[in-house]
C-alpha positions as CSV (number, residue, x, y, z in Angstrom):
1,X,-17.5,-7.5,-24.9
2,X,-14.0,-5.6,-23.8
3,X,-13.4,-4.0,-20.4
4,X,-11.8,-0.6,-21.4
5,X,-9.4,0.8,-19.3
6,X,-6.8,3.8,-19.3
7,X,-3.5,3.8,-17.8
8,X,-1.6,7.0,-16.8
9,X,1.2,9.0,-14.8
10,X,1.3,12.1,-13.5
11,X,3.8,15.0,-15.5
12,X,5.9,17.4,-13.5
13,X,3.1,20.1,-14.5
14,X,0.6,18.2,-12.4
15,X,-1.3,17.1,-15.8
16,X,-1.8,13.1,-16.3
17,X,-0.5,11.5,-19.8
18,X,-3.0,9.1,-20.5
19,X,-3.8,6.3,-22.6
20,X,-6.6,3.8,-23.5
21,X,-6.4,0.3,-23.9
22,X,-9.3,-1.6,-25.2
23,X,-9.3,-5.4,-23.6
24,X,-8.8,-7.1,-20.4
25,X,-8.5,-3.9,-18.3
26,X,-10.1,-6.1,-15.0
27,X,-7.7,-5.8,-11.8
28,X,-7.0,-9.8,-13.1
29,X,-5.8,-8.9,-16.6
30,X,-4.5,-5.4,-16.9
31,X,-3.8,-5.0,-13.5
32,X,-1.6,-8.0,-12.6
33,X,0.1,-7.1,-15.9
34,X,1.0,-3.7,-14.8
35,X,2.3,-4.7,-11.2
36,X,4.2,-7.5,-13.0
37,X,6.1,-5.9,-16.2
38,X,5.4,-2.0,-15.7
39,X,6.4,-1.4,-11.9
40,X,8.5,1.6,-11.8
41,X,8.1,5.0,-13.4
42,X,10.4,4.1,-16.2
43,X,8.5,1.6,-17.5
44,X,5.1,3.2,-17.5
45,X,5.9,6.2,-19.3
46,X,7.7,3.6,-21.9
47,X,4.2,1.9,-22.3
48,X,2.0,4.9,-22.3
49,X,3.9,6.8,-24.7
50,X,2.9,4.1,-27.2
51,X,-0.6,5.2,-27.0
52,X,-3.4,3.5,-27.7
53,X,-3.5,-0.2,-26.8
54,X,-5.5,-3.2,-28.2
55,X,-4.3,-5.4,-25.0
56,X,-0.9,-6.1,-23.3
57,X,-0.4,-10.0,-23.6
58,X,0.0,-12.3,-20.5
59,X,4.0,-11.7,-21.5
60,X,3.9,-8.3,-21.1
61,X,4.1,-7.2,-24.8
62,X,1.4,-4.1,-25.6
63,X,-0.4,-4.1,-28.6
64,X,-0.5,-0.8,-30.3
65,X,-3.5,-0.2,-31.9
66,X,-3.1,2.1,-34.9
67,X,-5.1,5.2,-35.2
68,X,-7.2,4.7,-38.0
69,X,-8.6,1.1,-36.6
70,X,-10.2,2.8,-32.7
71,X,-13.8,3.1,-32.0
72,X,-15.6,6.1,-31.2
73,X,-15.3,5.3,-27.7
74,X,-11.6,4.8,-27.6
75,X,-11.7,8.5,-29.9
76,X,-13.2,10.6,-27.2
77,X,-10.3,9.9,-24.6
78,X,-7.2,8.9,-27.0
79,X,-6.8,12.1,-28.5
80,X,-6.9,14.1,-25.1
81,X,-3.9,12.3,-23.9
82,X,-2.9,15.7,-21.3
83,X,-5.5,15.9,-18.9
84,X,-5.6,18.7,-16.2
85,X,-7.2,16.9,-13.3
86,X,-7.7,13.1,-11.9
87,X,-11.4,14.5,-12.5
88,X,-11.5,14.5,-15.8
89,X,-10.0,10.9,-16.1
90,X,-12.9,9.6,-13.8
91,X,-15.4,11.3,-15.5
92,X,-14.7,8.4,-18.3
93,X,-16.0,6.0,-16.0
94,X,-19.0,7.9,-14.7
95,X,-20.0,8.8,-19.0
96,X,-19.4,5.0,-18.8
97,X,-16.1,4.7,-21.1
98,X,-14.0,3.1,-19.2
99,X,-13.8,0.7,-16.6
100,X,-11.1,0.8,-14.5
101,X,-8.1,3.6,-14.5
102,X,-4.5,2.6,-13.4
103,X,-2.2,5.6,-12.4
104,X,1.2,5.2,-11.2
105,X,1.6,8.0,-8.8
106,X,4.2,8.2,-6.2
107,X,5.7,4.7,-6.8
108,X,3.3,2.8,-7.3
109,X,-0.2,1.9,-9.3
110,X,-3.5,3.3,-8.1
111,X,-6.4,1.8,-9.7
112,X,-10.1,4.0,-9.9
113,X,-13.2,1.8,-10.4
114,X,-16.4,2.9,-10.6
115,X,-17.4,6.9,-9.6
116,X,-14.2,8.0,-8.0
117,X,-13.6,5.1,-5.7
118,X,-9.8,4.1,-5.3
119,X,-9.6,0.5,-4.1
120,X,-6.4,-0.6,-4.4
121,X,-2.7,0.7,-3.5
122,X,-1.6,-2.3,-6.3
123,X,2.3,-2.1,-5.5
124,X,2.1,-4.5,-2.5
């Protein structure tokens, strides 16, 4: 069993670029990953412009997964990667797609789990 998650930033425009990655998206796996090797703007829109992800290793190293190999499930978010509203992201995890979102917003990672709840400001 995989715990999907999706990462994302907000664009200029006030859309999100998003995308899915399939393992480990828990606050423990995922998460610490992000605080520890994705922590400024930079580098998230470096690792989301990759796309989809298998996993990010416990070095840091994302794991592109190539188009042809995703699931349906990874299919219905993946090739949306402009979404208009933080709405439509959280609707994945209420249509029970995803997990847990991460969005670096303002500085820092935000993390969404279950219907529309933020529970963590991750950056501290």
């Amino acid at each position: 069993m995989s715990t999907h998650a999706i990462v994302g930033y907000e664009l200029p425009n006030g859309k999100f670029k998003i995308a899915g990655i399939h393992y480990d998206g828990y606050m423990e796996g995922v998460g610490k990953l992000l605080i520890k090797y994705f922590n400024s703007e930079k580098l998230a829109i470096k690792l989301i412009s990759g796309g989809y992800m298998r996993s990010i290793s416990g070095e840091g190293v994302p794991d592109y997964e190539a188009v042809q190999e995703r699931d349906e499930t990874s299919a219905q978010y993946v090739e949306k990667p402009d979404v208009d509203e933080i709405e439509d992201i959280t609707n994945l995890i209420k249509n029970g797609y995803i997990d847990y979102i991460y969005i670096y917003i303002k500085n820092r990672w935000v993390v969404i789990t279950g219907l529309y709840d933020v529970i963590s400001n991750m950056s501290n």
